[in-house]
C-alpha positions in Angstrom: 3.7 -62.7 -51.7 1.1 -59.9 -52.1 -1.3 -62.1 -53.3 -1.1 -64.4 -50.3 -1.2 -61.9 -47.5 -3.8 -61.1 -45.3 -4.2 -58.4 -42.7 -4.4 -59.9 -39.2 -6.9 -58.6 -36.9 -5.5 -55.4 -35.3 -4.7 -54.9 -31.9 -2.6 -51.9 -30.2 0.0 -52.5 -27.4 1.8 -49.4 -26.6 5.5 -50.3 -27.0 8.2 -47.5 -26.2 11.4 -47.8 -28.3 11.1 -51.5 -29.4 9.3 -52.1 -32.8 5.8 -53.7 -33.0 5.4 -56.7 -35.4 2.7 -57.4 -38.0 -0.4 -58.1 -35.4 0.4 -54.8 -33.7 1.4 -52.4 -36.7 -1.3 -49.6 -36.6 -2.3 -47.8 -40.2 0.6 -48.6 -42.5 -1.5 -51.2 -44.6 -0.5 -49.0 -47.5 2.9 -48.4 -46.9 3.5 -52.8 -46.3 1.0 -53.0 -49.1 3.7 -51.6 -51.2 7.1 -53.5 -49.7 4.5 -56.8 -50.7 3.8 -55.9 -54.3 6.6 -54.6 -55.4 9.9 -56.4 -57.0 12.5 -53.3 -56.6 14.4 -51.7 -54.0 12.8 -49.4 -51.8 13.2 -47.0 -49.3 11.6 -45.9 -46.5 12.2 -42.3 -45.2 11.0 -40.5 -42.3 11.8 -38.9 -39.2 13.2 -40.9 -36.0 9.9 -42.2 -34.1 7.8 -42.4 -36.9 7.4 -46.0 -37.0 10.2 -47.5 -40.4 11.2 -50.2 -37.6 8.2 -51.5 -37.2 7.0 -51.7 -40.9 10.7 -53.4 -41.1 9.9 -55.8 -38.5 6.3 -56.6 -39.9 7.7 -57.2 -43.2 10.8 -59.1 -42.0 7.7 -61.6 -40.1 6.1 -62.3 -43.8 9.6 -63.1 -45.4 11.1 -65.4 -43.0 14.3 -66.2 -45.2 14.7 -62.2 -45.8 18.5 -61.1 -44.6 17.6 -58.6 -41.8 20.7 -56.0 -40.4 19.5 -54.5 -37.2 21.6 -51.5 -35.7 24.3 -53.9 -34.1 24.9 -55.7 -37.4 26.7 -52.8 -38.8 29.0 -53.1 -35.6 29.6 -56.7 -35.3 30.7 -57.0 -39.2 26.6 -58.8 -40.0 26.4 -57.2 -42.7 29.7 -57.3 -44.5 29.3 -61.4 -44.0 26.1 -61.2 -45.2 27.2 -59.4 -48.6 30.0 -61.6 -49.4 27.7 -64.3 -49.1 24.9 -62.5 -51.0 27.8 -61.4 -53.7 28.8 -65.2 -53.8 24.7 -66.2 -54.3 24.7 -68.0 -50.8 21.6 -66.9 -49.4 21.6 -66.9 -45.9 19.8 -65.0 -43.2 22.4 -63.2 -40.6 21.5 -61.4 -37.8 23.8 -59.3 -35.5 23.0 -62.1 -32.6 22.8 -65.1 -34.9 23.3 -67.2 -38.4 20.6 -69.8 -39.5 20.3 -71.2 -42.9 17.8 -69.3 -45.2 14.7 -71.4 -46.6 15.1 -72.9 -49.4 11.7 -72.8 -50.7 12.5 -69.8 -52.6 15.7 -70.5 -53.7 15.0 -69.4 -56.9 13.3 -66.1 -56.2 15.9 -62.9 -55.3 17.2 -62.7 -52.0 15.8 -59.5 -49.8 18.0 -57.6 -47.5 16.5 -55.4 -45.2 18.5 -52.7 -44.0 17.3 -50.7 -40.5 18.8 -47.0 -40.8 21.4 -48.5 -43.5 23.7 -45.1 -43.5 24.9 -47.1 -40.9 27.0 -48.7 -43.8 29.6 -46.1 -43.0 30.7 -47.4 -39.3 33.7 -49.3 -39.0 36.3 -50.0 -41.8 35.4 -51.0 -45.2 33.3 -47.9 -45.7 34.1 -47.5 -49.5 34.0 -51.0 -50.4 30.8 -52.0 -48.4 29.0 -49.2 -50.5 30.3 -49.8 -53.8 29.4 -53.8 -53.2 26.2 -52.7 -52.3 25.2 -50.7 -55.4 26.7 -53.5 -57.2 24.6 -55.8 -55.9 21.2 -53.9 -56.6 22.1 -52.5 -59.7 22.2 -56.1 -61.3 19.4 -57.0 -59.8 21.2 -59.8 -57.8 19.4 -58.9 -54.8 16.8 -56.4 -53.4 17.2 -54.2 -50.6 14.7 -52.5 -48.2 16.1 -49.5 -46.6 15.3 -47.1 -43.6 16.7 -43.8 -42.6 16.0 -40.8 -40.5 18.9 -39.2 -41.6 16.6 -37.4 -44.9 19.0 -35.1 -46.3 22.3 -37.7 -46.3 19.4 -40.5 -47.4 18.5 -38.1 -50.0 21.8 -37.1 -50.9 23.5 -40.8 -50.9 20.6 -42.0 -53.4 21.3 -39.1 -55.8 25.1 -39.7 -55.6 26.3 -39.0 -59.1 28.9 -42.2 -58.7 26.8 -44.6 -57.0 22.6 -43.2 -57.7 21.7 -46.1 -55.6 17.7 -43.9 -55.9 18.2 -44.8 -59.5 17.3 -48.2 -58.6 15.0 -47.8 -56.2 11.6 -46.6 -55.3 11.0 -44.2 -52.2 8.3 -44.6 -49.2 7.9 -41.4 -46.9 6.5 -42.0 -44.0 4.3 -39.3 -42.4 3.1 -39.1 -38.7 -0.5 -39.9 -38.1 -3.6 -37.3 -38.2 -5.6 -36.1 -35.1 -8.5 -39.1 -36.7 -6.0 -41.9 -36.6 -3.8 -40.6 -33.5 -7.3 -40.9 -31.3 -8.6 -44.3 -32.7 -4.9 -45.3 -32.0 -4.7 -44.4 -28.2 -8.5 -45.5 -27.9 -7.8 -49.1 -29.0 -4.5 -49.3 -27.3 -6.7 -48.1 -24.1 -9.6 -50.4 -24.4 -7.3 -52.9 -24.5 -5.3 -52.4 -21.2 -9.3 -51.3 -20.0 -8.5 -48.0 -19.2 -10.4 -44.8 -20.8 -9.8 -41.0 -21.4 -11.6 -38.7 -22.3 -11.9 -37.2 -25.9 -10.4 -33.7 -24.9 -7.0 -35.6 -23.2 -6.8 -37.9 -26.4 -6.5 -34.5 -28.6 -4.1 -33.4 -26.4 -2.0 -36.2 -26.7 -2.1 -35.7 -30.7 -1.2 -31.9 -30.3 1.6 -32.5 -28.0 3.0 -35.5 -30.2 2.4 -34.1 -33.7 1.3 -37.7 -34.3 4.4 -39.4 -34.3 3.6 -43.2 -33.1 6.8 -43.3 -30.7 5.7 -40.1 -28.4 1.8 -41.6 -29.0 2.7 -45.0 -27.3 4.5 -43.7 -24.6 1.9 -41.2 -24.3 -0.2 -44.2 -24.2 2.0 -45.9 -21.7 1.5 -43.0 -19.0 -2.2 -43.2 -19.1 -2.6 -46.4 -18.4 0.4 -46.1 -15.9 -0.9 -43.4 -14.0 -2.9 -40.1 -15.4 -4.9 -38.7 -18.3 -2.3 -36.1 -18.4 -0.6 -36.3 -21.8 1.5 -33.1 -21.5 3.1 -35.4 -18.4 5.3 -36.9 -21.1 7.2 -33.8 -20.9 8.4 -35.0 -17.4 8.6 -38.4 -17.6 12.0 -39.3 -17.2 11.8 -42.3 -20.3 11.2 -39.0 -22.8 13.8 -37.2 -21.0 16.5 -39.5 -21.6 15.4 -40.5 -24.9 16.1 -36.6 -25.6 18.8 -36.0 -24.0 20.9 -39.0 -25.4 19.8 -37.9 -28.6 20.9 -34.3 -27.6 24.5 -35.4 -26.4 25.0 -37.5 -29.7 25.5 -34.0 -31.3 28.3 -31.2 -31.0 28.1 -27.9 -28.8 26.7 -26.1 -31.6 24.3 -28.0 -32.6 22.9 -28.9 -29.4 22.9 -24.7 -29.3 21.2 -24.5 -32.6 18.2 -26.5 -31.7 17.5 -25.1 -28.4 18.0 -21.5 -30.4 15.3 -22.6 -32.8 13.0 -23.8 -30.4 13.3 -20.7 -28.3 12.1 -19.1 -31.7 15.7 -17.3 -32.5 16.9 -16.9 -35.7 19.5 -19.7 -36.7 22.1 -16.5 -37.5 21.6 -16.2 -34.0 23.8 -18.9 -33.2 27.0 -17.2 -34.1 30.1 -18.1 -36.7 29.5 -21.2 -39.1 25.4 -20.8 -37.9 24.6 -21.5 -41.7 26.8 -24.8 -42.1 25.8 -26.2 -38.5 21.8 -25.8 -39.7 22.7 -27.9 -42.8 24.6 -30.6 -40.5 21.2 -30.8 -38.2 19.4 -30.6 -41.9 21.3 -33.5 -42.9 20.8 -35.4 -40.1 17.0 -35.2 -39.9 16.8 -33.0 -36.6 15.8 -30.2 -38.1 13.3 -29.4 -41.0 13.5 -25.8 -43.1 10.2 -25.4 -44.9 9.0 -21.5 -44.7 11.2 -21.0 -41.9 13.6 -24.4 -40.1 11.9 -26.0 -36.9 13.1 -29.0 -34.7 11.2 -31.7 -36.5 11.0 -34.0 -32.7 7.9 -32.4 -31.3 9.1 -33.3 -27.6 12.5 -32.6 -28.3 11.3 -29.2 -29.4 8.8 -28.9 -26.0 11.8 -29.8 -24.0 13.7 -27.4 -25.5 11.5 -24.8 -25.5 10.4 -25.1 -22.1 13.6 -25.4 -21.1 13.2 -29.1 -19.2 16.3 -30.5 -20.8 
């Protein structure tokens, strides 16, 4: 497969919470370079908006009889019809909106099963059994998974289980946000291409503001050609605040508390009783990030926060 691909010509269109295919996906040759060429499972871990979906969908686009689970196929039972029927070596692609036969050109190559945030596993009834299946599955080599997850501390501590080291098998992709170089070419493209243009100063701004991640970048991108070369106007755009604050509300009292406490610059102790084990949870989760010190990894979240918009 590696052999055969080739990079289309480029071209950026700012998309806001839906994933970009392979003629859109902006600097992450290396990263689909790497799904391509290699044969074992991988995974690819990150923070939530850093672009996984969209290396999933671009890779999904060059292996049309891939098995791909979208967030809805862990609800509608996708996935557990798609591993008794992987377990069973019928290899056929389900989706959480449809079932078409697989190719059968490469019948005799190992069916891929792509997995978008796959600690989804645990929703629904089955938990135990859809895991263990799972592992089975990999560890003989029967098929081989691609994984995403912004939950890094239960993705890190799920592939180092003890009972089931699914990271045994597997080879991990962290995904970092892009650098003030790559953050400017991006919303530069993406402007030439809807014919609008900002100036170098508001194009730095917009990398300062978004630390870089690609989902605050296009919708960055988004407002300026909507309206302004205003990039701190992301802060009060209502699609960032309700992208926040549903995140926000998906957590408990306490956590919700924690963040806003660490993005005020408190101390997490600050919090009150069971402050220690509610910074692990947020840990766990990907939310928060304790290197030197813990900090809300979301850099609008943490604006919001801090500035006390949401």
């Amino acid at each position: 497969m590696s052999g055969l691909y080739k990079e289309p010509k480029r071209r950026v269109i700012f998309s806001f919470l839906k994933p970009v295919g392979i003629k859109n996906l902006f600097n992450r040759k290396k990263e689909l370079a790497s799904l391509l060429s290699s044969t074992r499972s991988l995974v690819i871990s990150g923070p939530f908006g850093i672009g996984k979906s969209s290396i999933l969908k671009s890779f999904k686009e060059l292996n049309a009889g891939a098995v791909f689970i979208d967030e809805k196929g862990y609800e509608d039972g996708a996935l557990d019809l798609a591993l008794e029927d992987l377990a069973k070596g019928q290899f056929e692609e389900k989706t959480s909106n449809e079932v078409k036969a697989a190719d059968n050109e490469d019948s005799k190559t190992t069916p891929v099963l792509i997995m978008d945030e796959w600690l989804n596993i645990k929703m629904g009834r089955g938990y135990s059994r859809r895991k263990r299946l799972l592992y089975s599955l990999i560890k003989e080599g029967a098929i081989r998974v691609i994984f995403s997850s912004s939950e890094i501390g239960l993705n890190e501590e799920a592939l180092n289980d003890p009972q089931l080291p699914f990271g045994r098998y597997m080879e991990l992709i962290k995904l970092s946000p892009f650098d003030l170089e790559t953050s400017v070419e991006f919303l530069n493209d993406g402007l030439r291409y809807y014919g609008v243009s900002c100036g170098k100063k508001a194009l730095e701004d917009a990398y300062y503001i978004s630390e870089g991640f690609p989902l605050w970048l296009n919708l960055i991108g988004i407002i300026m050609v909507e309206r302004r070369c205003d990039p701190l106007s992301v802060l009060r755009d209502k699609r960032a605040q309700g992208l926040v604050v549903s995140r926000l509300m998906s957590l408990g009292k306490k956590q919700r508390e924690m963040l806003r406490a660490l993005s005020m610059g408190h101390r997490f102790t600050d919090v009150g009783p069971h402050s220690r084990r509610v910074l692990r949870s947020l840990v766990r989760s990907g939310y928060v990030i304790c290197n030197d010190g813990c900090h809300v990894v979301d850099p609008i979240m943490y604006e919001m926060l801090r500035r006390e918009i949401v």
